[in-house]
N, C-alpha and C positions, 0 to 999 in steps of 0.2 A: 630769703636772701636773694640781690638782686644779682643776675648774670646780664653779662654783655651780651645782645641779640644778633644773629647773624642776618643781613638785611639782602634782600632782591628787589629787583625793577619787578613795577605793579603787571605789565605785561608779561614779564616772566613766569611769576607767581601765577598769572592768568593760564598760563598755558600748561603751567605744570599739572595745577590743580583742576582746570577747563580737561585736560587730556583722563583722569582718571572717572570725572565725572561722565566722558563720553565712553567710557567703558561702562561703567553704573549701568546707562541709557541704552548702552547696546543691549546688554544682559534683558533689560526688564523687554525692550522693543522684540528680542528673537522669543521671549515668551509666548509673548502671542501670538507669534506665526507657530510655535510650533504647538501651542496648542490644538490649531487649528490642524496642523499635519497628524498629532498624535491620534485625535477625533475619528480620524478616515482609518489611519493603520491599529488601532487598537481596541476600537468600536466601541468608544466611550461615549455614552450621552450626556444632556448638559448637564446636569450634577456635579459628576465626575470632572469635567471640564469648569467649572466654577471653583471645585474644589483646589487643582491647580494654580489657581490665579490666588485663592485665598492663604494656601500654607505659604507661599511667597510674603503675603503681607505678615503672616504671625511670625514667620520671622522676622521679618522690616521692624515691627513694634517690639520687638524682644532686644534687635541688633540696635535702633533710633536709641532705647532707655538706655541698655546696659554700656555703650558703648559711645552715647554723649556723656554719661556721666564716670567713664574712663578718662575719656580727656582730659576732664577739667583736673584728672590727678596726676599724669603721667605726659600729657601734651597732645594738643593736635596733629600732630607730624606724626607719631608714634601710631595712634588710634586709625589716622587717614592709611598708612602702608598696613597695615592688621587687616581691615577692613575690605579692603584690594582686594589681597593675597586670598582671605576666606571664598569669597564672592568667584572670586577665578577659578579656583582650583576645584572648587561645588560644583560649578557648575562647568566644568569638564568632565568630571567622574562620573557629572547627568548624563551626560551622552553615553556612556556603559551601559544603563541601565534596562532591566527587559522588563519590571515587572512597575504597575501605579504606585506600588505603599514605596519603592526603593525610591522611585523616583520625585515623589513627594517628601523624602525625607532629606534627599540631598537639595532640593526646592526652597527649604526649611531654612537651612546652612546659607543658600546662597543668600537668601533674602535677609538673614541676621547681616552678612557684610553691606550687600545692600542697603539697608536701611540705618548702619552706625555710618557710611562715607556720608553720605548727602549731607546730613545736619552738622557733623565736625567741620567737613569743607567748607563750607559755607562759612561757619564758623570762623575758620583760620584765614579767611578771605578779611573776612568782615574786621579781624584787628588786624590786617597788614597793611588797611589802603587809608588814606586818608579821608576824611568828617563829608567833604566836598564833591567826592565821586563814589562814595562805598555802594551807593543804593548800585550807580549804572552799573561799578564793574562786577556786583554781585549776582545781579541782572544776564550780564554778558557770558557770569560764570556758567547761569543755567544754562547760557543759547549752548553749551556745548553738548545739553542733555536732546535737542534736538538733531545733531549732527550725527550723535549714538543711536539714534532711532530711526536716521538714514541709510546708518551703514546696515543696522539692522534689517531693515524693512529690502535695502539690495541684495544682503545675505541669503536672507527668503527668497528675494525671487529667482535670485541666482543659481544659487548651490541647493536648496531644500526641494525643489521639482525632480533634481536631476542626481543628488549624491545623497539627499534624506537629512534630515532633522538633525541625527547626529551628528553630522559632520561640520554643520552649523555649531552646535553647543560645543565642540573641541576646540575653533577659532574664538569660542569665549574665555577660553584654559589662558589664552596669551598675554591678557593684560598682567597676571602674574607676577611677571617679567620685568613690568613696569614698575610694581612697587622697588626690586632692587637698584634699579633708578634713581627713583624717589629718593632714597634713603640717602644719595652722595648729593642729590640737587636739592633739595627742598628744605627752608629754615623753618622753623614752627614759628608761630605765632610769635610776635615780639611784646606783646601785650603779658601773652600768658608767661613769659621767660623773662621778662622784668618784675612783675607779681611773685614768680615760685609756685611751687606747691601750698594748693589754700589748705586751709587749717578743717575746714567745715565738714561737718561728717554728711554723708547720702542723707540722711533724716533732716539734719539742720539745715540742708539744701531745697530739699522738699518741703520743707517750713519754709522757707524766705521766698520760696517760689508764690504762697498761697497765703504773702503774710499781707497786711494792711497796701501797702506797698506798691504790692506787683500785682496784687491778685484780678483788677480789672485785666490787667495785660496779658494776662495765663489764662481767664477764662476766654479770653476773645481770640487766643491765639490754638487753646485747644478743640474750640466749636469751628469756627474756618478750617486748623488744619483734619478733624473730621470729617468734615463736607464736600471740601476738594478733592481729600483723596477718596474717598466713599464713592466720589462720582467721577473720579478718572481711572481710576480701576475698574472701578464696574463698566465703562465705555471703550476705552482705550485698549484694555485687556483681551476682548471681544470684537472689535472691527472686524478681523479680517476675519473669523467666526461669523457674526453678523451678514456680515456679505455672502458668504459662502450659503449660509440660511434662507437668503433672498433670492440667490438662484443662479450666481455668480461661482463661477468656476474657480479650484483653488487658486490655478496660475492667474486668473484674468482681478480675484479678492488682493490676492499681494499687490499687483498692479496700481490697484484703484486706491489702496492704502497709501502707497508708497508716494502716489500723488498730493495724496490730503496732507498726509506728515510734511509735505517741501512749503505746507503752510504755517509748520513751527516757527521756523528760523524770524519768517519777517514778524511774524507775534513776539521773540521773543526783543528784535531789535529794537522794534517801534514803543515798548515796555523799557528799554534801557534809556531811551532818548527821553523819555515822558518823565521818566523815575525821580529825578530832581530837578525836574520844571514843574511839574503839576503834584507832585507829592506820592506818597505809598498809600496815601490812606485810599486817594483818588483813583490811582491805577491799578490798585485790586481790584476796590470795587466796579470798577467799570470794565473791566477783563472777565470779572466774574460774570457781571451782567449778560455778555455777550458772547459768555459760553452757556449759559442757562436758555439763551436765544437759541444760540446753534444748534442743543441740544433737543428743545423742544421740534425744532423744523428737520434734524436729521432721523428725529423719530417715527415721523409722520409723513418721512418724504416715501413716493412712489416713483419718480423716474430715475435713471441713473445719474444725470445733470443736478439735479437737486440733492440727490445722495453726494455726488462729490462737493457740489459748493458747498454744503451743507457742513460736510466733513471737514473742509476745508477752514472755512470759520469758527468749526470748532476745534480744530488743532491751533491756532489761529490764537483764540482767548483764553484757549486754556492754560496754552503753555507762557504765556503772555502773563497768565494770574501766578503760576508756579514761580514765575522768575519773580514778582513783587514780592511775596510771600515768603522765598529763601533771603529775599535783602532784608525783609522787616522784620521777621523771627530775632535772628540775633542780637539786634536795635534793643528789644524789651527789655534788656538785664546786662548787670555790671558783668566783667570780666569773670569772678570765683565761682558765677550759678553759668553765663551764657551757655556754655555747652549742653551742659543739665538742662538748662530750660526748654533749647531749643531741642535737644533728643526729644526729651516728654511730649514736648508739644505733637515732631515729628512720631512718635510711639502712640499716640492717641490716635494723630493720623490713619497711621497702619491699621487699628482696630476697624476704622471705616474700610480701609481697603482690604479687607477679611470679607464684610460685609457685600460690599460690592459684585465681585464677581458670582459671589453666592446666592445675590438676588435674583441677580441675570438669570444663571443656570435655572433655581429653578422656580421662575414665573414663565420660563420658556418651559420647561418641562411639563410645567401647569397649563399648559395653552394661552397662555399672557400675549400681546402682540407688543410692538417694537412703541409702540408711541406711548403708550401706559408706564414702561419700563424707563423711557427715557425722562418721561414725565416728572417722575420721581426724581431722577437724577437733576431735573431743571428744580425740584422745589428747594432740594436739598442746599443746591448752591446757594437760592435766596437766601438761605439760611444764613450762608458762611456773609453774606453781603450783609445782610442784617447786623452781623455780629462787630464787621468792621465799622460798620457807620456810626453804631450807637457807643460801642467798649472801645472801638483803638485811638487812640494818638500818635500825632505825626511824628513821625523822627529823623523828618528830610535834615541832612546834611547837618546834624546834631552830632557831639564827641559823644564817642560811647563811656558809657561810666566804668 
């Protein structure tokens, strides 16, 4: 049955939903500082600290399935405030915590929220704006996953030198707040609320994802989102770690980080301008290419000038390919799978970003060095480029089905 949609300005929508996603980004960005603090005060080596980075992703791939394919029953609006609330409130109660298995379980929790916001958002973006700008403003939605990794990355070096780690992860308790917010400002999808509740059961959705149909589009959208996140987890999770390895002091690693990260934002603008002038197909793969570059030359860099441009370029393309990648996800499929598709896709994702930081830890533990490790992470990407060149199709400024 069809209901009347409650409608907002496309900037609005931008900021309502741009503001929870820089909560998302702050979450994942204070991870990795505090990994790096928890390492000195808890005397973990790299296993342990890989480990870490990885129960975050099992639950991203747990919260991306079960909670894109909530949506598509009960609504995007509904699913995006769930999602919040979990992720917040996780990872407040991390900061309590004294012991690794407590704090790797509430890690668990925060990353299921984390990983069901991203793909719904995106989601609920992708049917509120019109055929003609979805890619840029979808684009612009991620730049706010860069602004979350500022606050972050200042958080660190602010408050975690001088009040610790926890005191960090409790100013992550606040976004909370925001979902009840949400719930009086934010209309759902107008797509999804002219449709109704689709009929299709979890099985018959998962068939239609892998039928005749879609399946080019599902396999080339689960090997990319594998690749990417396989190798921005495994990198990005690890920075300020990394640096600290090399011989750089904690305060002086936050620092150098904090630098590299202010090279998000212009990756992700110059990816929203590109978006529907040169196409998705094109500004992945070219995003991609150039963080497979960065990645190879920040592996192997030995000065500090080369470590930061290096870094730089790769915050640069990477997050430049994240913002293509959340426009084009949703593009693959009609409205009664999108959610579903784009979770899975995202949940395959997370499998890689298990992966990742688990490498890292231990090929370092094995005596491994930084250019080998990174190596890997550059072929990987090829991968996901390969995958877009030969399976996607364009779907610049195309109606969604």
């Amino acid at each position: 049955m069809k209901t009347k949609s409650k409608t907002i300005s496309r900037n609005k929508l931008l900021g309502l939903a741009g503001t929870g996603w820089m909560f998302d980004a702050m979450d994942v960005g204070i991870l990795s500082f505090v990994i790096a603090a928890l390492a000195v005060e808890w005397h973990l080596g790299p296993a342990e600290m890989g480990w870490i980075g990885s129960v975050n992703s099992i639950g991203m791939a747990v919260g991306a399935l079960g909670f894109g394919i909530l949506a598509d029953r009960i609504g995007r609006k509904n699913v995006f405030m769930m999602t919040l609330m979990l992720f917040s409130v996780a990872s407040g109660l991390s900061a309590l915590t004294t012991t690794l298995a407590a704090f790797l379980a509430l890690r668990f929790l925060v990353g299921a929220g984390l990983g069901g916001e991203l793909p719904v958002a995106s989601t609920l973006v992708s049917e509120s704006v019109a055929a003609h700008e979805r890619g840029r403003v979808v684009v612009l939605l991620e730049s706010f996953w860069a602004a979350g990794w500022l606050v972050a990355a200042l958080i660190a070096y602010f408050i975690i030198p001088d009040f610790g780690w926890r005191v960090a992860l409790i100013i992550t308790a606040l976004p909370a707040l925001y979902a009840i917010y949400l719930r009086r400002k934010l209309p759902d999808s107008p797509k999804f609320v002219e449709e109704g509740q689709p009929q299709q059961s979890v099985i018959e959705k998962l068939k239609t994802l892998w039928s005749k149909k879609y399946v080019r589009r599902t396999l080339m959208l689960w090997i990319v989102w594998f690749t990417v996140v396989f190798s921005y987890y495994g990198m990005f999770l690890w920075l300020p770690s990394v640096m600290v390895l090399k011989g750089f002091t904690l305060i002086k690693s936050f620092k150098y980080v904090l630098i590299m990260t202010l090279a998000q934002l212009p990756g992700y603008f110059t990816a929203a301008w590109l978006i529907e002038r040169a196409g998705r197909k094109f500004v992945l793969a070219a995003y991609l290419i150039g963080t497979a570059a960065s990645a190879a030359v920040f592996g192997n860099a030995d000065t500090l000038t080369l470590l930061l441009v290096s870094g730089a370029f790769l915050s640069f393309f990477n997050l430049g390919a994240w913002g293509a990648l959340y426009a084009y996800s949703p593009e693959q499929y009609p409205t009664a799978i999108r959610a579903t598709g784009s979770g899975m896709a995202a949940a395959v994702g997370r499998i890689g970003g298990i992966f990742g930081p688990l490498l890292v830890g231990s090929m370092l533990a094995s005596g491994q060095g930084f250019g080998l490790i990174f190596g890997i992470f550059c072929g990987a990407i090829l991968i996901g480029v390969l995958a877009v060149v030969l399976l996607g199709t364009e779907t610049k400024q195309l109606e969604l089905e």
